[in-house]
N, C-alpha and C positions, 0 to 999 in steps of 0.2 A: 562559302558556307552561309545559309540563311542566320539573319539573325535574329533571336527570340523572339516573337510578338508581346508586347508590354501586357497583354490580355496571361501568358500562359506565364508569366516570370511573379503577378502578381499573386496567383493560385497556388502556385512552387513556395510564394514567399509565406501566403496564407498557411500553407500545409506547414511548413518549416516553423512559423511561430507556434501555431497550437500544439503542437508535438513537445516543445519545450517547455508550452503555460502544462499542459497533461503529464508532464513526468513533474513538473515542480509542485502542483497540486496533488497526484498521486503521492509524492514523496512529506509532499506537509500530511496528507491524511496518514500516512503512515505513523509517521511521527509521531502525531497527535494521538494516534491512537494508542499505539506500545506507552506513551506515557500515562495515561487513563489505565491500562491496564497494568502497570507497575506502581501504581498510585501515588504516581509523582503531584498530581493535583489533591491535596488533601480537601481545600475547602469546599463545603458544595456550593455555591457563586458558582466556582471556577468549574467545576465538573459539571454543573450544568452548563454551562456556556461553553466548557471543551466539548462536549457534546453536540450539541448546536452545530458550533462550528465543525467538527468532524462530516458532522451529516452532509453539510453544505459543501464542504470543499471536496468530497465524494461525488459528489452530482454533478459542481461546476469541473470536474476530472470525468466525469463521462461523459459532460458537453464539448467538451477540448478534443478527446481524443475521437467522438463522432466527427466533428470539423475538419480533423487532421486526415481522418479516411476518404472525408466525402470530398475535399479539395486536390487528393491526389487524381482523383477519376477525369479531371482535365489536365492533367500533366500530358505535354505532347511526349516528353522524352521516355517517360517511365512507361506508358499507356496499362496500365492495372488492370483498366476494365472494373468490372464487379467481381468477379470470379478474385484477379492480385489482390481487394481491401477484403474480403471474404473472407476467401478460402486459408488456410497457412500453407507454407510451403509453396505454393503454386507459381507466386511471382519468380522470374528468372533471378532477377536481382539480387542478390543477396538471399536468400531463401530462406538458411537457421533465422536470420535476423529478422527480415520482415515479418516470418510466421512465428515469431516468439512475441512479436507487438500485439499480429493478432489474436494470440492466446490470449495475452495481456490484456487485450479490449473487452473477450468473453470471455474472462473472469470476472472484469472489474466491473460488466453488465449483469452479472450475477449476481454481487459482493453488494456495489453498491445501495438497489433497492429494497435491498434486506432488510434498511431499518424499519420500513413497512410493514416487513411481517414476521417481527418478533413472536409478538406476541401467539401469533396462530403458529407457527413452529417450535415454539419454545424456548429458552434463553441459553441452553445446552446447544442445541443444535445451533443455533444463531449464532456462536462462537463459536465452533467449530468451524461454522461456514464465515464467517467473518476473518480468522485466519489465514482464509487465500488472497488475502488484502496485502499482505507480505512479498507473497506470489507473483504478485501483479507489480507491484513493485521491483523486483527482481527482474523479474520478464522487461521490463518496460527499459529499466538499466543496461542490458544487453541488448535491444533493440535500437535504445538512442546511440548505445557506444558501436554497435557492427555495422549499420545501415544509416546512421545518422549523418548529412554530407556536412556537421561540423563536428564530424568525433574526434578530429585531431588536434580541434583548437583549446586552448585552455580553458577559457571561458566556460566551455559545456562541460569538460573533463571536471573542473569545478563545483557546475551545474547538477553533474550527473551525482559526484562521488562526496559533497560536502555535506549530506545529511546521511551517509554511510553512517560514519563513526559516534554519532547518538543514537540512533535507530541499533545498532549492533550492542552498543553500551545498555539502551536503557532493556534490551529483548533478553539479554544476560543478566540483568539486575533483576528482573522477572522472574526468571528462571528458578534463580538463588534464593528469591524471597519465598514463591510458593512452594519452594522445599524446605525452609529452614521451619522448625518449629516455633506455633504462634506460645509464646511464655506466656499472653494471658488468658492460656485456656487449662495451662497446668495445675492441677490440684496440689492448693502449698498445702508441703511437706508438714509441716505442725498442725493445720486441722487432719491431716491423715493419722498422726500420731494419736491425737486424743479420739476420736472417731473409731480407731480401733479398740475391739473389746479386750484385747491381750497387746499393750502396750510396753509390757515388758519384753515380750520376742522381740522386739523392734530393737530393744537396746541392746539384746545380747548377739 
């Protein structure tokens, strides 16, 4: 059996790290983001600069997973071609899995340069659309774990699953909070009392 050229193990290796820095920054933007939107950042300091940083770790996650695609295209083993980092589904290899990554890429090509154009789509739609930032996240999760040749190591099982459980905690503390009633918008009870012209129905 021929073995490796040092040229195609270094592009394998290339492909293999960005895939990992793209799910770790995918999964910090997540993060960062569900907590902005659960208003775990109260100060603005911080909410500006979680912002900031939000932006930034979006972009440098679409730089990763560009890397990740374009370093696979010299894989002697896999050979992709443009059509396997393109197309979904297409590659033999693992198929759900691979074309769940590339979903996961045109979304987060979508998602990410959004913050650009808030303003000319509106802050409604620019959350709505900013939502499949979850998505991508998801996608990205079942991609690193079905097709990723260290899914069975702990390490990335780690990698993959250890910002699970705050991203699920703070998306359900959201949830609960935008439903519960804001108390300081309720009209107290005793200027409604004197405010009313017939204050005595009230008591009877």
């Amino acid at each position: 059996m021929k073995p490796a050229q040092p040229l195609e193990v270094i592009w394998w290796l290339v492909s293999r790290a960005s895939g990992i820095v793209a799910l770790v920054l995918i999964s910090a933007t997540v993060l960062l983001g569900v907590a902005m939107a659960a208003r775990a950042l109260r100060a603005s300091a911080l909410k500006r600069a979680g912002a900031r940083l939000h932006e930034h770790l979006a972009l440098l996650a679409l730089a990763a997973i560009g890397l990740h695609g374009a370093a696979l295209l010299d894989d002697r083993w896999l050979k992709p071609g443009w059509r396997g980092i393109t197309i979904p589904f297409v590659l033999s290899y693992r198929p759900q899995f691979t074309g769940a990554g590339i979903i996961a890429g045109y979304l987060a090509l979508l998602v990410g340069p959004s913050f650009y154009l808030r303003r000319r789509i509106g802050a409604r739609r620019w959350r709505t659309l900013h939502r499949l930032t979850l998505v991508v996240w998801l996608l990205s999760v079942a991609h690193a774990l079905g097709s990723g040749s260290d899914a069975t190591t702990l390490w990335l099982r780690v990698i993959v699953l250890a910002p699970a459980m705050p991203i699920v905690y703070l998306f359900v503390f959201r949830g609960l909070r935008s439903r519960a009633p804001d108390s300081s918008r309720r009209p107290d009870a005793t200027a409604q009392i004197r405010a009313s012209p017939h204050p005595a129905r009230l008591r009877s």
